[in-house]
N, C-alpha and C positions, 0 to 999 in steps of 0.2 A: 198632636201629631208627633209621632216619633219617628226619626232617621233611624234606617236601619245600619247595621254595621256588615257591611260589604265592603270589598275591594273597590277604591273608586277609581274609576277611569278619565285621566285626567285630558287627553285626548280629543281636541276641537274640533268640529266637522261642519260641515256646512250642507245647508239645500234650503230649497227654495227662497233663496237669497236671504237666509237666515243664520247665523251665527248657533252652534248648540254643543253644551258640554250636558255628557250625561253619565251617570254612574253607572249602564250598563252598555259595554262595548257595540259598536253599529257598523260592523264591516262594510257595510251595502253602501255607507256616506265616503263621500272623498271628504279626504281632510282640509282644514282649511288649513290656508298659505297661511307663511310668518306673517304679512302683513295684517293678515284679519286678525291675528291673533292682539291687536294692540286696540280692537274695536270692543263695543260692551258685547257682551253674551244675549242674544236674541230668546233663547232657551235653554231653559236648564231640565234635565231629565232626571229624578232621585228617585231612588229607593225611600221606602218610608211604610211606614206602620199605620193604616188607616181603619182599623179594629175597630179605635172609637168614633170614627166619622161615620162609616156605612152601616147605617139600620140594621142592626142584628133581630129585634121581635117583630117587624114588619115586613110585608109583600110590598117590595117593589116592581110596579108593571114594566116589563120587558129589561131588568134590572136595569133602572136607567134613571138620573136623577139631572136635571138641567135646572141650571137659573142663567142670570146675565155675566155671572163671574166664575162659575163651573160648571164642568160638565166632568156628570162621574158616573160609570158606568162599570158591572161587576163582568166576569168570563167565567163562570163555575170550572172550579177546581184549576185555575188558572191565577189570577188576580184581580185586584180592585183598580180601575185606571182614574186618577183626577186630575183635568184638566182644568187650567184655575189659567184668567188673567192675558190667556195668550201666550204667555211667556213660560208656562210651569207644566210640566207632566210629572204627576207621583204616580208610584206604580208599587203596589203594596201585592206581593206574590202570595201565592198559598205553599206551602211547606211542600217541596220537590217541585216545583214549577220550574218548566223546560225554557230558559232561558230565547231559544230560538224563537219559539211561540209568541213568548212576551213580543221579541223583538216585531213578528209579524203587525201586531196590533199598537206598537209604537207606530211605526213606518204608516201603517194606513187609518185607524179609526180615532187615535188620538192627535196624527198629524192633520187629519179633515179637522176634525172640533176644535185644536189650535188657530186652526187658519181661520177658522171659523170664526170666531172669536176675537183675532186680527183683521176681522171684513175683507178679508182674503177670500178671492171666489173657488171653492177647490168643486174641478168638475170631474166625476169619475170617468177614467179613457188615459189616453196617449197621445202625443205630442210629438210630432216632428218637423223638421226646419228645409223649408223649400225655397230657393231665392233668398235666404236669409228673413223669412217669415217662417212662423209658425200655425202649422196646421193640425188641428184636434179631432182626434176619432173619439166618441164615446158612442156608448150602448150600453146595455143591461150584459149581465155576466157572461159569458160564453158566447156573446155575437159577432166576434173575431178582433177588438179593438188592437189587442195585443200582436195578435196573429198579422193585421195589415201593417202594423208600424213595422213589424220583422221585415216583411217584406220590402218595406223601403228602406232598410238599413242596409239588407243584403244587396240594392244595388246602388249603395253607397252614402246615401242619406241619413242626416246626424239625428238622434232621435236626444229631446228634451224631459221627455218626463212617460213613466208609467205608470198606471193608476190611479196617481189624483196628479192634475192638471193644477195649478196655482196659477190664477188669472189677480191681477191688480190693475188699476186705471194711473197710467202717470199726469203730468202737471195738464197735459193738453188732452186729461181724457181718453187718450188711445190703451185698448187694450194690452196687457204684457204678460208673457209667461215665462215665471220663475222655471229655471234650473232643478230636476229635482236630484237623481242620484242614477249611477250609470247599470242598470239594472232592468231586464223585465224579467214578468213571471210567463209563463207560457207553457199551456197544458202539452200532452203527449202527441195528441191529435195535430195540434198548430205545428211541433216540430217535423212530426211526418210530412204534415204538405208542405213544409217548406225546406224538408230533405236536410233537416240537423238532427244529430247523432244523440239520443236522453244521453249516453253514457258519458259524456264531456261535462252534463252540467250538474249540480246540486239541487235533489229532489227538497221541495219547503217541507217543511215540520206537517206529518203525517199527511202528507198529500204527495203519496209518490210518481204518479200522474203531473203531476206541474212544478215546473223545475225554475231554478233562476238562472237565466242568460243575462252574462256581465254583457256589456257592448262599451264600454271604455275608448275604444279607439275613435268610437261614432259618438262621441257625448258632446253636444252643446253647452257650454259653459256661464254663456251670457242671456241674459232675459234678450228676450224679441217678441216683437207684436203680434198678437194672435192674429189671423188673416178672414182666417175661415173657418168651420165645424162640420164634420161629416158626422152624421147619426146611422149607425151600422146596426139594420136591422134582420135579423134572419127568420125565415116563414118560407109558408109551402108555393114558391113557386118553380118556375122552368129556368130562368136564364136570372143572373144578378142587372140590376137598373141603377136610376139617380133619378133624381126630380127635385126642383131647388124647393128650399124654405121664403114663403115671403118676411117680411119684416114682421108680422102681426105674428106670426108662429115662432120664429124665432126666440122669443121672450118665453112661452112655456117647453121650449127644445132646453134650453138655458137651465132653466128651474126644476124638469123632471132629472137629469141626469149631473144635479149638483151631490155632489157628497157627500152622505149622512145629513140629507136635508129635513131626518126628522126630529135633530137637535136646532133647529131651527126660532122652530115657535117659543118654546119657553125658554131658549136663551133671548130673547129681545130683537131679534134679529130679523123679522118678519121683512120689516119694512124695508130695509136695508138691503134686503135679499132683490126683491121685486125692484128697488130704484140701482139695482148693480145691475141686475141682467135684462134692465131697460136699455140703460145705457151701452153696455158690451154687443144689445142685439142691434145697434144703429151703426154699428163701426165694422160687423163682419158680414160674409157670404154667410150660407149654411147650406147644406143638402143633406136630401136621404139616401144611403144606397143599401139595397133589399140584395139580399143571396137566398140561394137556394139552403135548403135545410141540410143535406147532407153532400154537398157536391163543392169537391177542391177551388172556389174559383178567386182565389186571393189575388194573383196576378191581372185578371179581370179588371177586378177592383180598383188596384193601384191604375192600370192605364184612366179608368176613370175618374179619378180624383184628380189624375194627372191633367187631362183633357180638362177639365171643369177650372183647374189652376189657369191653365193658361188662358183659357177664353173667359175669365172675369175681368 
């Protein structure tokens, strides 16, 4: 393995109550305070030359190579990403690779398989903090996850995490979710119905349709206990609903909308998987709530998540 010769960025950051020095810049992370800086390095993030690790005369299925101590997966015409340990991302580019891009696929597919890998539960969704608890939207890609957290930021509510959720179990078992970075991503559509300007924010690396909203002033700093999990579903009908999860359903809500849960199996982690989101589905609420396919009704929504908060 060869380090490549880059500018390194010496520059400490933190998320998901992680410690991480990486050689390529991460605006989207707050830094960490002087005092973490006196702590070990949780992550380290390197450039590095993996030419001679990734299978050059063989087909790899769905470019993707897992065991119990790596996870190494290729982006044609982008880079090579090896996740090793928990603790290691190398990231081996292809010659003009758009550093922003890279950065995309740090932040979400190689931070899931870290966390991974840490028996860290990362559930894809958003997170935000009601009461000084944490409550979790997730869903399948465009079913508004992002779009509802806005909505409770905008009237006032600290949001904890967008994208991947990072769930851990502390000493007494109770659920907790990390901190991640003060940031969502949020299509064109989401900013219309929620009446914010594209032109204020910074469209991602060629997806000029979904832009990144800092939210800084609303960022949650501290882990807190997951409470509850809403699954935001959209299909064809008339008016948006809820309907709770019993405890027996709960455990595959958990496991369908976990994070790249198809690094799972041949990282060793089967097991592990299934005795986490046993455990995390005995300690929360959960509900569905259904929208209509094309019809504005996010503020709906929140009063219903809101209602369902108080009367548990």
């Amino acid at each position: 393995m060869i380090i490549l010769s880059h500018t390194l960025n010496q520059t400490m950051y933190k998320a998901f109550g992680l410690s991480i020095q990486s050689d390529i810049p991460l605006p989207e992370l707050p830094q960490a305070e002087a005092v973490d800086l006196h702590g070990a390095t949780h992550i380290s993030v390197r450039y590095v030359d993996l030419d001679m690790t990734w299978p050059q005369h063989r087909p790899i299925p769905h470019n993707l190579i897992c065991t119990p101590s790596q996870i190494m997966f290729k982006v044609p015409d982008l880079a090579v990403f090896a996740i090793e340990n928990g603790n290691t991302i190398h990231v081996s580019p292809e010659p003009g690779a758009d550093e922003d891009k890279i950065r995309l696929f740090i932040l979400g597919s190689c931070m899931g398989a870290l966390l991974l890998q840490r028996k860290i539960l990362p559930l894809h969704g958003s997170a935000i903090v009601v009461d000084n608890k944490a409550y979790a939207f997730v869903g399948h890609s465009g079913h508004g996850k992002s779009t509802l957290a806005s909505a409770f930021i905008q009237q006032g509510f600290c949001m904890l995490t967008d994208d991947v959720i990072a769930v851990t179990l502390n000493e007494q078992n109770v659920p907790m979710v990390s901190p991640a970075y003060p940031q969502q991503k949020l299509w064109q559509e989401s900013l219309d119905s929620l009446g914010l300007n594209a032109g204020k924010f910074r469209p991602l690396f060629e997806r000029e349709t979904k832009f990144a909203v800092p939210v800084s002033s609303q960022f949650a700093t501290t882990a807190l206990p997951l409470a509850g999990i809403f699954e935001l579903v959209k299909t064809d009908c008339e008016a948006p609903g809820i309907r709770p999860f019993d405890k027996l359903q709960r455990i595959p809500l958990l496991q369908r909308h976990t994070y790249r849960r198809s690094f799972l199996a041949d990282s060793g982690l089967t097991q592990w998987h299934f005795s986490m989101t046993a455990k995390i589905a005995g300690c929360i609420t959960a509900y569905q709530l259904w929208r209509p396919l094309n019809e504005p009704t996010v503020h709906q929504l929140m009063d219903m998540v809101l209602d369902a908060i108080e009367k548990k």
